[in-house]
C-alpha positions as CSV (number, residue, x, y, z in Angstrom):
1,X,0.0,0.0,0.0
2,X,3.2,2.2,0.6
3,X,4.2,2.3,-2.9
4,X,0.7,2.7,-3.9
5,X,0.8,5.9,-2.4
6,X,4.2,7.2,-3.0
7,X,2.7,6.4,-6.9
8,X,-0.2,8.1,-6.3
9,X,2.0,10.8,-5.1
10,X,3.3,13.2,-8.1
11,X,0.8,14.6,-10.4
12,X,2.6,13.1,-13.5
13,X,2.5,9.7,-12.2
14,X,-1.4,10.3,-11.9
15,X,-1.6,11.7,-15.4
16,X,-0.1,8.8,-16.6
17,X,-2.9,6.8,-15.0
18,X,-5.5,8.8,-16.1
19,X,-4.6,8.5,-19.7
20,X,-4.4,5.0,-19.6
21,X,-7.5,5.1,-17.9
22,X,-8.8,6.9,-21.2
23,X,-7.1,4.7,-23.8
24,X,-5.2,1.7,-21.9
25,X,-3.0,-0.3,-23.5
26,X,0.0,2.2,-24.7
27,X,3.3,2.1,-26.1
28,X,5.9,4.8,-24.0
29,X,6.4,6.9,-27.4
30,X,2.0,7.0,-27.3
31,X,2.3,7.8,-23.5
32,X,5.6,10.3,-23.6
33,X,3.6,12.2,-27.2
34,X,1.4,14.7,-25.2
35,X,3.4,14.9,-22.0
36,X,6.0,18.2,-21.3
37,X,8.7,15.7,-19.9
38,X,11.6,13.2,-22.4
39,X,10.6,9.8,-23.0
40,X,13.2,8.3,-20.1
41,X,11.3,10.7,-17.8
42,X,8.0,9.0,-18.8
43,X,9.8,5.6,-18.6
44,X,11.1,6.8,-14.7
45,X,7.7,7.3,-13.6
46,X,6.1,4.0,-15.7
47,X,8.6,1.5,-13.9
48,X,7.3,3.6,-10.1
49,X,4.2,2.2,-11.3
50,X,5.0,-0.6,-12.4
51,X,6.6,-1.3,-9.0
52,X,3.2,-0.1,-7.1
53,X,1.2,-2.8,-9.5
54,X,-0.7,0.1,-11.0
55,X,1.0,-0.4,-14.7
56,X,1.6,-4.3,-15.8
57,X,3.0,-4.2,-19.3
58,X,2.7,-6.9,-21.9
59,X,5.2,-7.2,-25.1
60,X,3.5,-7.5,-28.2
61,X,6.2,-7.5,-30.7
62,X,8.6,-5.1,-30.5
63,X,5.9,-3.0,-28.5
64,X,5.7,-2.6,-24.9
65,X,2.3,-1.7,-23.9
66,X,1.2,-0.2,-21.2
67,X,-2.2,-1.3,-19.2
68,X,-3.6,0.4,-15.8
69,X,-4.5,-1.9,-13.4
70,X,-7.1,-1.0,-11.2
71,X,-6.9,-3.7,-8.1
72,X,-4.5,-1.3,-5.8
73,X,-6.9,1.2,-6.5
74,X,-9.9,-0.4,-5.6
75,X,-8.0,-2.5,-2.8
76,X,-6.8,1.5,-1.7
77,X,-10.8,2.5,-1.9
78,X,-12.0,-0.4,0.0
79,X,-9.6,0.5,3.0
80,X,-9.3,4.4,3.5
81,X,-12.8,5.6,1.3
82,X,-15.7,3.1,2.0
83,X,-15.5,2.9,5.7
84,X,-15.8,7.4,5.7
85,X,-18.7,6.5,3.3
86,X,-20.3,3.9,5.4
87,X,-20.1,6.0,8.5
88,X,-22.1,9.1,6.2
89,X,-24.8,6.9,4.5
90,X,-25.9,5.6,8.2
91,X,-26.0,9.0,9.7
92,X,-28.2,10.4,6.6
93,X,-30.5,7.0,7.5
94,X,-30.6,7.6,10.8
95,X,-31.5,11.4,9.8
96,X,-34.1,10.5,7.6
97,X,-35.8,8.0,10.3
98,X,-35.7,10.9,12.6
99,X,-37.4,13.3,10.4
100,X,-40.3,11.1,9.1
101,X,-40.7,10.1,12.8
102,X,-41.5,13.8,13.6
């Protein structure tokens, strides 16, 4: 979870993610294209992920292509956001019972 977060961490690492959340499956050159930073850069910050399990990459060919993978994420969710979100949705229940009570 650590390196999930250290991942999570610098906004280009998340820009990264959010591309491949809009188109996964890219090569480094596809990834590096729109981005104000060298292709080693890109490469730097793909191998953080990588190491986090947030990027797997598959060779097809010559190609390296890049995929999100969403499990940290969702395992991150489950742990720090549901429980918050639990907690809220009982108080607006218990709220609600309150009100139509009165």
């Amino acid at each position: 979870m650590d390196d999930v977060f250290r991942a999570l961490a610098d906004a280009h690492r998340r820009e990264i993610l959010d591309r491949l959340r809009e188109d996964n499956g890219q090569t480094l050159s596809q990834l590096a294209a729109p981005l104000e930073m060298s292709r080693q850069a890109v490469a730097k910050h793909l191998l953080i992920l990588e190491k986090a399990n947030l990027v797997s990459s598959v060779f097809r060919g010559r190609e390296k292509l890049h995929y999100l993978n969403p499990v940290p994420l969702h395992e991150l969710s489950r742990r720090w956001i549901k429980p918050f979100e639990s907690a809220r949705l009982e108080t607006l229940h218990q709220l609600k019972t309150k009100l139509e009570k009165d």
